[in-house]
NUNUGU-875706 format. One line per 5 residues: their letters; for each residue x, y, z of N, C-alpha, C, O. Coordinates in steps of 0.001 Angstrom, whole numbers. Atoms other than C-alpha are relative to their C-alpha. Example, Ala and Ser with C-alpha at 12.3 -4.5 7.8 and 13.67 -1.06 7.14 Angstrom:
BEGIN
AS	890 -1190 0 12300 -4500 7800 900 1200 0 1936 1181 665  -820 -1190 -60 13670 -1060 7140 -770 1090 730 -261 2198 899
END
This chain:
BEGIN
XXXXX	861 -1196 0 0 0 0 888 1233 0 1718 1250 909  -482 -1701 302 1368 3771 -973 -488 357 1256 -1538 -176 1613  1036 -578 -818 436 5562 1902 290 1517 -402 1377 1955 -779  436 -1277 538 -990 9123 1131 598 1072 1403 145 949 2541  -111 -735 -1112 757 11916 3279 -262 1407 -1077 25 1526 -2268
XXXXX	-369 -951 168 237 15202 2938 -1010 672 -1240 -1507 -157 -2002  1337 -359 1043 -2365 17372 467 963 1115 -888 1857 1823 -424  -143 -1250 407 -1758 19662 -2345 -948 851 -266 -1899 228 -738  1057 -374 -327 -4084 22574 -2180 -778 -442 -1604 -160 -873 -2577  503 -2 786 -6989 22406 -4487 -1678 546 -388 -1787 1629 186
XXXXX	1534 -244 661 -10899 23026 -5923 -447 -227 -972 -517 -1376 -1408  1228 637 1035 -13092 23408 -8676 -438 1147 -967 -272 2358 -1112  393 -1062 1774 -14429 24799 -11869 -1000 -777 -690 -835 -1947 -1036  992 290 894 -17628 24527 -13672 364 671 -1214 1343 1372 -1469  119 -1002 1238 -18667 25738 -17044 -264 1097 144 -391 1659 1231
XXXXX	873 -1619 -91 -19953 29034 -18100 -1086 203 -508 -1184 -396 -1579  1295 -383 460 -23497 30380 -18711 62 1327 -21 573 2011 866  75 -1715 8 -24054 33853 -19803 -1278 344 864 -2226 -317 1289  1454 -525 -1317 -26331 36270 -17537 -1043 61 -1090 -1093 252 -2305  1434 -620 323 -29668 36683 -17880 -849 891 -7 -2018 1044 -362
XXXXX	1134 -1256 162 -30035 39968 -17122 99 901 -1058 770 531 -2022  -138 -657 1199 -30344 42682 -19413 928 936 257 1061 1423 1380  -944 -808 -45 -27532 44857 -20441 -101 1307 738 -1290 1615 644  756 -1196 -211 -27831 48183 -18885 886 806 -853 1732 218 -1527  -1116 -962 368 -25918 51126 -20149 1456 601 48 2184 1408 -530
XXXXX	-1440 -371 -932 -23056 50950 -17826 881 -983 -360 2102 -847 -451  -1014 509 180 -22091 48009 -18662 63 -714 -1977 1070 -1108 -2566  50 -597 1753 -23369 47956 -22881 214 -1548 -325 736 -1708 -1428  170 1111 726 -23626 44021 -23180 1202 -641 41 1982 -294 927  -1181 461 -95 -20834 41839 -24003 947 375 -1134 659 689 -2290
XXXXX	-913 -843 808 -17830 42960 -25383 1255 -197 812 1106 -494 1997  -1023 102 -213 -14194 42804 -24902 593 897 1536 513 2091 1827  -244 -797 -1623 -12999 43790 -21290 734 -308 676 588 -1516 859  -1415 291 -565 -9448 43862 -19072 -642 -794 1313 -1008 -36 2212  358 786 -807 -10589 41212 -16776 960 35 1019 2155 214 782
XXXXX	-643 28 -1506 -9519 41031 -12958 -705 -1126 575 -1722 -1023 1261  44 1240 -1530 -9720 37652 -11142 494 4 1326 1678 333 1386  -135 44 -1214 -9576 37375 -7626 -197 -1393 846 -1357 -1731 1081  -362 1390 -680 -8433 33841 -5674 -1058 1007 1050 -903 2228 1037  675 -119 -931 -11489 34162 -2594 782 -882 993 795 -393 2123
XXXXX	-66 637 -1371 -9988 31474 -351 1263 -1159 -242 1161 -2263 292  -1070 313 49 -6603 30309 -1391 606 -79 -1308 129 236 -2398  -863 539 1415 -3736 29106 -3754 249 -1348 -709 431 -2414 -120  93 1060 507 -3593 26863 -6200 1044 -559 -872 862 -1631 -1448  -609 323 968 -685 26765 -8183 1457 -1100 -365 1601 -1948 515
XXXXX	-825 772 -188 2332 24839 -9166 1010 -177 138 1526 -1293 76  -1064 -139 -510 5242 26298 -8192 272 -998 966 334 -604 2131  123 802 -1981 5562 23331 -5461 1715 -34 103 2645 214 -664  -1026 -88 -771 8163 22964 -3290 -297 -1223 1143 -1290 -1288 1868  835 1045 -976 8229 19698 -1215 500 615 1197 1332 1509 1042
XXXXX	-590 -184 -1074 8935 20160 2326 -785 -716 1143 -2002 -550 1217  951 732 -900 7986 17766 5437 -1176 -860 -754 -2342 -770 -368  1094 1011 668 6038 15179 3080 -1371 706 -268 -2466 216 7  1020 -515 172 3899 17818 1970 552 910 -1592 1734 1170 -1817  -722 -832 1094 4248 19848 -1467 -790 1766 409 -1765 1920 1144
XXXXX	762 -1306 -651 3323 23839 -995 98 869 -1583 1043 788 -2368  614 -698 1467 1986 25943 -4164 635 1501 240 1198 1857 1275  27 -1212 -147 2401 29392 -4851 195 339 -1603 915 -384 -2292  -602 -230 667 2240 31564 -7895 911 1017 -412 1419 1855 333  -1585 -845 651 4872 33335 -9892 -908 1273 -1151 -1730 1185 -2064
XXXXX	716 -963 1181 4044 36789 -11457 331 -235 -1694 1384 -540 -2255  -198 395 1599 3773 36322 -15069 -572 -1703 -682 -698 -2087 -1844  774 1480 502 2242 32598 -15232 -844 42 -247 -1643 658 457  894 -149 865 38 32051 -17717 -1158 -932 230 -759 -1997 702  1031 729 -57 -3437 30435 -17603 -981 499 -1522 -1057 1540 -2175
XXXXX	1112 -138 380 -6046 29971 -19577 -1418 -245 -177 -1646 -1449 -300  1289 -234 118 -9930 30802 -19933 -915 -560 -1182 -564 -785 -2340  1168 280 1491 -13212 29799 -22057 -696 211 682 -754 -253 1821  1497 7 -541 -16381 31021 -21503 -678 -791 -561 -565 -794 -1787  799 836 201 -18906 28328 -21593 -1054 308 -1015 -1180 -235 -2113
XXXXX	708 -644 1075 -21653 30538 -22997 148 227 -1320 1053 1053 -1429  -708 26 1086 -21280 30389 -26633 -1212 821 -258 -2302 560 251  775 -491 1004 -23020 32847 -28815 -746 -438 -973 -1958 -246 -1068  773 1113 709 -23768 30617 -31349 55 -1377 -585 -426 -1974 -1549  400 1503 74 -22935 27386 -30519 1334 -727 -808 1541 -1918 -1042
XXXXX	-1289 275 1106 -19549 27520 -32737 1200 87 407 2139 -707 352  -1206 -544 -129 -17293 29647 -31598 371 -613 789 -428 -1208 1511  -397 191 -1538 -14992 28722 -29058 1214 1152 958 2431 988 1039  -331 -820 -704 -14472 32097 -26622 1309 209 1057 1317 996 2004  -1395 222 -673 -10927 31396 -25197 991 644 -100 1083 1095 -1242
XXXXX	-1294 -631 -152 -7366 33111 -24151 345 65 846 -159 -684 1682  -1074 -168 -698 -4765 34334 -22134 -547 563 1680 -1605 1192 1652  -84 -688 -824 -4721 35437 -18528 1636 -419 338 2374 -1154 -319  -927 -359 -487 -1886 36087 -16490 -79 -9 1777 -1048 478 2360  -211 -429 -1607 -872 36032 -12553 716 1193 -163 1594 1293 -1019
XXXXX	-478 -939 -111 -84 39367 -11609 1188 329 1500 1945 1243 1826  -991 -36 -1537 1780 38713 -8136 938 -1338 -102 800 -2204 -966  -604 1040 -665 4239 36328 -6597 -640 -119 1453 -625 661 2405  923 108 -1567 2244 35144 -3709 -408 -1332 -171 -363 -1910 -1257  1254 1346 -613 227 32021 -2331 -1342 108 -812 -1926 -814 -1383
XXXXX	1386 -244 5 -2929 33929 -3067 585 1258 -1582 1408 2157 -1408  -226 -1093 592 -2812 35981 -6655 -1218 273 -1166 -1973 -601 -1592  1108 -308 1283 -5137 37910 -9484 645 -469 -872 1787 -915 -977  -164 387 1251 -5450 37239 -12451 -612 572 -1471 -1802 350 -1695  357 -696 625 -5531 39320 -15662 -220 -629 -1434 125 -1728 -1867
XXXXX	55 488 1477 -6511 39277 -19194 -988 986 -814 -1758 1721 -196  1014 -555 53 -8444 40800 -21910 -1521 -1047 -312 -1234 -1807 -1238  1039 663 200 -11935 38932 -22117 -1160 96 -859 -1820 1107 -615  1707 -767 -29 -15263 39070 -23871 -734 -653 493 -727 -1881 405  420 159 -1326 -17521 39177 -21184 -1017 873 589 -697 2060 549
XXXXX	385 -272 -578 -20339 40010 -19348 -367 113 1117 142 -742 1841  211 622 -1730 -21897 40489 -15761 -367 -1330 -168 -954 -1723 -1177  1052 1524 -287 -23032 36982 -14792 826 -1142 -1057 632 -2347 -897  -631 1107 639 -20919 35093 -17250 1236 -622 954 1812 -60 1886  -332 574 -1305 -19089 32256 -15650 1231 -638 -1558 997 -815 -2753
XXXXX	-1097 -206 1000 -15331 31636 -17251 826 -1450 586 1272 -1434 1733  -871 1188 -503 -13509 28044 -16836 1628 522 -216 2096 729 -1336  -1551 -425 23 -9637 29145 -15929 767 -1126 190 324 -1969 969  -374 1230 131 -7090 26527 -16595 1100 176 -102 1479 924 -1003  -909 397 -78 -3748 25446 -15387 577 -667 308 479 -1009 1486
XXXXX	-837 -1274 1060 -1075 25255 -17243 -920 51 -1232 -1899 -651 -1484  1119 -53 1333 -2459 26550 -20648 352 -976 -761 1344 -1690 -905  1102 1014 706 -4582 24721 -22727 -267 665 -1105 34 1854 -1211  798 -381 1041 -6401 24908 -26086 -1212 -468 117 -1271 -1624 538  1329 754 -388 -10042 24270 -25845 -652 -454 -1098 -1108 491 -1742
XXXXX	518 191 1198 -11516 22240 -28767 -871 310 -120 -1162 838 -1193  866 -54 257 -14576 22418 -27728 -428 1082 1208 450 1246 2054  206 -864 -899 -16477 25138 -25433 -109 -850 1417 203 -321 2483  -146 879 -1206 -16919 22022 -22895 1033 -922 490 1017 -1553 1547  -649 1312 -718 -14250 19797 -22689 1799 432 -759 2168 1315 -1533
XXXXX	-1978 -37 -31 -10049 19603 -23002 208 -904 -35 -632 -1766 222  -1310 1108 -223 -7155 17293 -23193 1237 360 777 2043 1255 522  -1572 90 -1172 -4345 17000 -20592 620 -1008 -680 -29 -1607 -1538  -618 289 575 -1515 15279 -21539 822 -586 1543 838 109 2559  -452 409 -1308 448 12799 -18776 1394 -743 -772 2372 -1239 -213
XXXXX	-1604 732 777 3188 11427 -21654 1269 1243 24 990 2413 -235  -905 -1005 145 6690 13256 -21447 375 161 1152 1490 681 1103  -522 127 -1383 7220 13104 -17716 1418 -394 425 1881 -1472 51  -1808 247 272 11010 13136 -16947 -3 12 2106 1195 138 2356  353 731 -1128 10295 12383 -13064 421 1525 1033 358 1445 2260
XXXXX	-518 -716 -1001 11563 15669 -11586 -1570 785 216 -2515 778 -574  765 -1079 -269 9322 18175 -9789 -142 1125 -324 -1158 1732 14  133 -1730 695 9798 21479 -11379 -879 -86 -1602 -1737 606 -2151  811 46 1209 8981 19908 -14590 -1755 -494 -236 -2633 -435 -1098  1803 322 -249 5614 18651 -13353 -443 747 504 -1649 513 575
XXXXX	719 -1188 -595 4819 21842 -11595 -637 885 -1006 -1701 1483 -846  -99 -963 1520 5112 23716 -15278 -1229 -1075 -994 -2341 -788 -1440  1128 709 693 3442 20835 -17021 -1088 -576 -5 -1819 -793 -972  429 1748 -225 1729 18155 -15365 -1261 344 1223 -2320 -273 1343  1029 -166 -1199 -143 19685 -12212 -1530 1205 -302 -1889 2353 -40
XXXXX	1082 -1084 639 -3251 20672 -13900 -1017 4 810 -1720 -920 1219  1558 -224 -564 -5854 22512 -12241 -661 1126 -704 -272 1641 -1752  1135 -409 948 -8850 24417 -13095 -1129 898 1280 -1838 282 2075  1597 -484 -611 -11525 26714 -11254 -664 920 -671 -242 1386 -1729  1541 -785 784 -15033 28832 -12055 607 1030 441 1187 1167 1519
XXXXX	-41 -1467 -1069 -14596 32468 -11858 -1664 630 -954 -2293 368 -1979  1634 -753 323 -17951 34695 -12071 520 1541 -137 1196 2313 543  -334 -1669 -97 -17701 37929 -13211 -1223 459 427 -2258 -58 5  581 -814 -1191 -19511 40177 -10750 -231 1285 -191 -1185 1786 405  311 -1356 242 -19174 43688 -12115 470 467 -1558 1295 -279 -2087
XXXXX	-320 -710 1383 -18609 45444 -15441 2 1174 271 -295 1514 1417  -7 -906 510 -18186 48708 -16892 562 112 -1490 948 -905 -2067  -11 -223 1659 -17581 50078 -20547 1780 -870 -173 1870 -1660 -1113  -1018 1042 345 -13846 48313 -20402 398 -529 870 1612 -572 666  -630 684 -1111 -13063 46551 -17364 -1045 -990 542 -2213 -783 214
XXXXX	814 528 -619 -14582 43762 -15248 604 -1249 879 1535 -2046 764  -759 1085 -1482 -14146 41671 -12052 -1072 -1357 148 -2265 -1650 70  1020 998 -231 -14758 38672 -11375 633 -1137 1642 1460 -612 2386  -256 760 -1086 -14149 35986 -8472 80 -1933 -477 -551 -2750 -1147  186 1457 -1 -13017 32676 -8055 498 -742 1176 1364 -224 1881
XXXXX	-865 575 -1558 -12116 30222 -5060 833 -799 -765 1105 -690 -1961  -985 787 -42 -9819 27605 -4757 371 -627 -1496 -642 -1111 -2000  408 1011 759 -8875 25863 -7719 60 -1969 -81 1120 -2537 180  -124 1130 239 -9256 22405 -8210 1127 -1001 -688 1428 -811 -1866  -1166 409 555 -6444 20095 -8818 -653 -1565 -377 -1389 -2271 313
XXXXX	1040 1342 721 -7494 16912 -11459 794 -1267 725 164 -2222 1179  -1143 1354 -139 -4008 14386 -10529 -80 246 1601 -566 1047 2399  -613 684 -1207 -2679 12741 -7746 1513 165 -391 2161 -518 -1184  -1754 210 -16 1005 13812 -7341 887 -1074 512 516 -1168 1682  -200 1061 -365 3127 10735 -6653 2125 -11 133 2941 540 -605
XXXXX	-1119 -468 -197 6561 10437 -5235 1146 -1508 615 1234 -1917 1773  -239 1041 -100 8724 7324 -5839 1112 -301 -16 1885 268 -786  -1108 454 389 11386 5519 -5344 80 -1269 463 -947 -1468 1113  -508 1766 -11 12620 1583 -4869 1607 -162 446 2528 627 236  -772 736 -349 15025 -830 -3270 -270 -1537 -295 -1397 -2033 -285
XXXXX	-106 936 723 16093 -4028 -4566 -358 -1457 1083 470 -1952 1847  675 842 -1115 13927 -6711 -2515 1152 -1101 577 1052 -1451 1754  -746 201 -737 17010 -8602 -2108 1233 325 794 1808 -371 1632  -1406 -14 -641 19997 -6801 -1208 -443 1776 516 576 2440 704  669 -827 -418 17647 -3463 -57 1257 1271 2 1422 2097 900
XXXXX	-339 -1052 486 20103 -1276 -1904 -1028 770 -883 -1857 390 -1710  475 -1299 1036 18923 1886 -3394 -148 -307 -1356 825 -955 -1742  137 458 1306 17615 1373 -7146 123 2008 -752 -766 2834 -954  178 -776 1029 19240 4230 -9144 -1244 237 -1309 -1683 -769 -1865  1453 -275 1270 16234 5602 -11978 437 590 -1110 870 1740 -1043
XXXXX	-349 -782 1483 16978 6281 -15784 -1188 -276 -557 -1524 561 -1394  1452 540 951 13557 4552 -17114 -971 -287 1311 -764 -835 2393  1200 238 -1450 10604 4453 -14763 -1319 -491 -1284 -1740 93 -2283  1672 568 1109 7338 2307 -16639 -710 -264 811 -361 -1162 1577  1475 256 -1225 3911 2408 -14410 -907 -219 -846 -1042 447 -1872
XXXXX	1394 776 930 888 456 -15853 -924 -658 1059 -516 -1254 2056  494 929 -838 -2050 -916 -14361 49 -1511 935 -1153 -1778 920  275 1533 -429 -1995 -4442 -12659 -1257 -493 -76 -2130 310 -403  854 796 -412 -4490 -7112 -12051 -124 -586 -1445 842 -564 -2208  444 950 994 -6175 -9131 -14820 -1605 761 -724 -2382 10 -1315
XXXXX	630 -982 531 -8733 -5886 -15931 369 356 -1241 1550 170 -1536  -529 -333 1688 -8678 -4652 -19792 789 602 -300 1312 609 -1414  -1079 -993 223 -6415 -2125 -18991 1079 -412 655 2088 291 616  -1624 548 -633 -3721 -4357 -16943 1094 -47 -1496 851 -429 -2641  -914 -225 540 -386 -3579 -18319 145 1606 -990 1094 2105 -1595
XXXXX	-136 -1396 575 -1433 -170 -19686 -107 1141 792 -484 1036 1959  402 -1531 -920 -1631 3676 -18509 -397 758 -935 146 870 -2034  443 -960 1354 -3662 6090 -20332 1284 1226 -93 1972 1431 907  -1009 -858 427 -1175 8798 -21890 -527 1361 -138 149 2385 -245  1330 -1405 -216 -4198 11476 -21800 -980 -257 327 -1450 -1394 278
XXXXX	1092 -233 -763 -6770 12330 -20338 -1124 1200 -336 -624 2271 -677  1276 -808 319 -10275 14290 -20947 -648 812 1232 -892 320 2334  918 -902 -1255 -12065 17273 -18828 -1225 154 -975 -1306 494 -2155  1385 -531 1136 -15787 17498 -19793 -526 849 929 -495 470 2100  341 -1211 -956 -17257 20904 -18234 -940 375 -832 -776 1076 -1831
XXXXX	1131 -358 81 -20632 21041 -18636 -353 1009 199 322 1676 983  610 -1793 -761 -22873 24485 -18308 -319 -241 1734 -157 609 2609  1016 87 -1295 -24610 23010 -15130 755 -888 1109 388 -1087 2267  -1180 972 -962 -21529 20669 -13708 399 637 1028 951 1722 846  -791 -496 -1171 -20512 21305 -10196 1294 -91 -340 1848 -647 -1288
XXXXX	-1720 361 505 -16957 21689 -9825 345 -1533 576 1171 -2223 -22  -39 876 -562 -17273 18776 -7460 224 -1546 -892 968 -2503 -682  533 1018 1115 -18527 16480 -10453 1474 15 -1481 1728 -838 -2331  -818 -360 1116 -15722 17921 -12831 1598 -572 498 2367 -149 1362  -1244 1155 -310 -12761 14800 -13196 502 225 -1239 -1 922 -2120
XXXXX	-1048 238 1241 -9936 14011 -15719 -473 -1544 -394 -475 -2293 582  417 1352 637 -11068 10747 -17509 1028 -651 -673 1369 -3 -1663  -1278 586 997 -8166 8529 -19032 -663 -222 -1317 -1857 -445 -1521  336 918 1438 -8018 7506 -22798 641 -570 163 1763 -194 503  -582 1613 67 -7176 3873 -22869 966 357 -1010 1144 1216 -1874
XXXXX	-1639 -295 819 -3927 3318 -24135 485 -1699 -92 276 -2678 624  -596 1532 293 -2206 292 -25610 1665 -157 367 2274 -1077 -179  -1240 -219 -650 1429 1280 -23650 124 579 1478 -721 1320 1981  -29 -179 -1481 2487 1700 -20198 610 1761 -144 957 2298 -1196  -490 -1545 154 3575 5672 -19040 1402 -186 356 1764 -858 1322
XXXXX	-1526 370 14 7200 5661 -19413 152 1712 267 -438 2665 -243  -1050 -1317 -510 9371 8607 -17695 1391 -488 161 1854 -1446 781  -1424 810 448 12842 8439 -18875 997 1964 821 763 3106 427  -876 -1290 -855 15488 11355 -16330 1001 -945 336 1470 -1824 -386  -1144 434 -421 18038 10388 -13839 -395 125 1650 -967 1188 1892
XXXXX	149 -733 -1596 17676 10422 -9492 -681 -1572 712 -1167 -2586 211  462 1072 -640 16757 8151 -6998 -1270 82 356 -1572 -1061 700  1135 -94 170 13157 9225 -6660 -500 1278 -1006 -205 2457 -1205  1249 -785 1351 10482 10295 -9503 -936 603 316 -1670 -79 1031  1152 -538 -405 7928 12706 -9017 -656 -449 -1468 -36 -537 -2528
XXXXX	1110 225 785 4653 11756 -11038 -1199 304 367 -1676 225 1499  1693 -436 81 1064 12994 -12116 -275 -1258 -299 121 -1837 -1311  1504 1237 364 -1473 9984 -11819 -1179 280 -144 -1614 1028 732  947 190 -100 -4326 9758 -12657 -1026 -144 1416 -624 -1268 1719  600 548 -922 -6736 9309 -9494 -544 -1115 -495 -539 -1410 -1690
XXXXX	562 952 375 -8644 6156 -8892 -887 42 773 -1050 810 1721  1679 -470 -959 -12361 5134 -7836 423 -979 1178 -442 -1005 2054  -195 912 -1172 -10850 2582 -5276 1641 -851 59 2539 -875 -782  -1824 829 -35 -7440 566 -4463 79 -593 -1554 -817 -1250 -2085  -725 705 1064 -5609 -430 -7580 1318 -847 159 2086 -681 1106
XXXXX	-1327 149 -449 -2717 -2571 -8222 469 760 -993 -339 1163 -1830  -921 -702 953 81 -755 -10281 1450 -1075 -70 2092 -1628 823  -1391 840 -273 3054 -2653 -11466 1246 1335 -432 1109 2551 -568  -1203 -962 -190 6164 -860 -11773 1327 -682 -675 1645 -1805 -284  -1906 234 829 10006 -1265 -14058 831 1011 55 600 2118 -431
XXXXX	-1071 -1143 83 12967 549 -13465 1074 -594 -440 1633 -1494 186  -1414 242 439 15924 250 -15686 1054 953 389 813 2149 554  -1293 -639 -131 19092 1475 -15063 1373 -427 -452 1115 -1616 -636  -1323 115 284 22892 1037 -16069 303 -1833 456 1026 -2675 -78  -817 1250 -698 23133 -2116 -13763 -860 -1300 -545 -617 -2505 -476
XXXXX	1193 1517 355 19691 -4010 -15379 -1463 494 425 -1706 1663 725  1260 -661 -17 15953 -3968 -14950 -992 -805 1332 -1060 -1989 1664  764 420 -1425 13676 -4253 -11786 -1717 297 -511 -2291 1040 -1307  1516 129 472 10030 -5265 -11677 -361 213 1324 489 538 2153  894 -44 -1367 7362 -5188 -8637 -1326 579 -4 -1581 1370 -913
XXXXX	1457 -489 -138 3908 -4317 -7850 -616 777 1764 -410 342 2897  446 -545 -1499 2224 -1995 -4947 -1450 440 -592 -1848 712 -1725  1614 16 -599 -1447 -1627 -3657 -434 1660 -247 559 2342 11  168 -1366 -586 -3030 2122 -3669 -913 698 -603 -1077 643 -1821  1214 -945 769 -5785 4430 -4328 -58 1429 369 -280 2078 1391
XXXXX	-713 -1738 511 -4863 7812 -5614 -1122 904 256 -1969 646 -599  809 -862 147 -7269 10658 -4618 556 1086 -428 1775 1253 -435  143 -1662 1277 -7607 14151 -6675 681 562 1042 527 365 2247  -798 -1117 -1033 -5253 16649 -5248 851 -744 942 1672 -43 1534  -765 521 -1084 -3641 14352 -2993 1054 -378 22 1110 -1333 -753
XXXXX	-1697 551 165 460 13685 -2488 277 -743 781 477 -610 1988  -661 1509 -43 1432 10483 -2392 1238 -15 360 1923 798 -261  -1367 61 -423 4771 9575 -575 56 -1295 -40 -364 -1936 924  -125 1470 -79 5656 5952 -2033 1232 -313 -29 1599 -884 -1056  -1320 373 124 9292 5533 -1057 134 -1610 544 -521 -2307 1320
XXXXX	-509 1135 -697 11304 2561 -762 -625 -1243 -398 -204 -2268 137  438 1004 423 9288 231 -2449 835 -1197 -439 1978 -898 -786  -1021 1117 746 10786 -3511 -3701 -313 -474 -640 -1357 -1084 -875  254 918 1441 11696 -4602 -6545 641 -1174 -256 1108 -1725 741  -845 1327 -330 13398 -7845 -7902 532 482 -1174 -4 1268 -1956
XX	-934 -275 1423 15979 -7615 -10583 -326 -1261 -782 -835 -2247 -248  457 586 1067 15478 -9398 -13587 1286 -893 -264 1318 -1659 -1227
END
């Protein structure tokens, strides 16, 4: 069994619906506008930093996210771009220009994204090189609702809480079940276990579907089945990795090659959303 220490922060993000009320004069309908987000009740981002079996967020002025409003005009377009963190902090805004009204509700997403469709995305979990900085930048995708709340002729605010984080961060390393030396890491391969359709594979992407009416609660990363295990190819004695969550204990098998030969093994564990995993020391058997 993995045992789970330690949380990284997180929340949630629905779709967007445009308002229903009527334009007034002040604020002249929807139209292009320097948007101001505001974090309500913490940070979410991926600057991490482990420390004490815990990882700690914060963002960096100038990190980029990006937006789609749900509301589509007519059903075609797809309303998406740039924001920006404007601080170095725990807790920071977030800018951009938008088009946008009161009452429209804006899915914000990080790291950036392209949105195919006004409801749904692709994350990406192939390319993982096992360190932590590079999964902070790539790999630790989250997502929350912001509401815009006020307008005027070019500006408009809006709010969002926490955001929601989709993976399970995971933090690994192995010893050699018989001689419980340290297992140097150049190739790391994680795939399901058991005797299920997907034993021996790991999906390589993953799907967000963000409905108009989806809680954020309801809003998961979905794997696409894959016919190959997730291979992370670096150097170090433990790998940081984005997993997938799971709906209950899984097994996972596990290969690490290195210089000296190749180690196999299997461990127990069920990955929740947002949550950091500390699976050191695991054993393997050499081949």
């Amino acid at each position: 069994m993995l045992w789970m220490l330690g949380c990284m922060v997180l929340a949630g993000l629905t779709a967007c619906s445009g308002s229903d009320d009527e334009p007034s004069k002040a604020d002249d309908g929807v139209k292009v506008r320097r948007l101001t987000i505001t974090e309500t009740d913490g940070s979410t981002r991926a600057s991490l930093v482990e420390g004490d079996d815990i990882l700690n967020a914060s963002w960096t002025a100038g990190d980029g996210l990006t937006y789609c409003k749900m509301s589509m005009d007519d059903g075609t377009n797809v309303y998406s771009g740039e924001l920006m963190a404007t601080t170095t902090a725990a807790v920071s805004q977030f800018t951009g220009d938008v088009t946008c009204n009161k009452g429209d509700y804006l899915a914000v997403v990080y790291p950036p994204t392209t949105f195919e469709y006004n409801d749904r995305y692709t994350l990406s979990l192939a390319g993982q090189d096992g360190t932590l900085s590079r999964l902070a930048t790539n790999y630790h995708y989250v997502f929350g609702k912001a509401h815009v709340t006020a307008v005027t002729d070019k500006t408009a605010d809006a709010t969002m809480p926490k955001m929601k984080s989709l993976l399970t961060v995971c933090k690994f390393s192995f010893k050699d079940k018989i001689t419980n030396a340290v297992i140097p890491i150049q190739r790391l391969s994680i795939s399901y276990g058991g005797t299920g359709s997907d034993a021996g594979t790991y999906p390589q992407s993953a799907t967000v579907a963000i409905g108009v009416n989806t809680k954020q609660t309801d809003v998961h990363a979905t794997g696409v089945a894959s016919n190959s295990s997730l291979l992370l190819e670096g150097s170090g004695e433990a790998f940081y990795v984005a997993l997938l969550p799971t709906t209950g204990q899984r097994t996972f098998n596990f290969t690490v090659t290195n210089a000296s030969g190749t180690y196999t093994g299997t461990a127990k564990a069920t990955l929740v959303e947002g949550k950091y995993v500390v699976a050191t020391g695991l054993k393997l058997t050499k081949l």
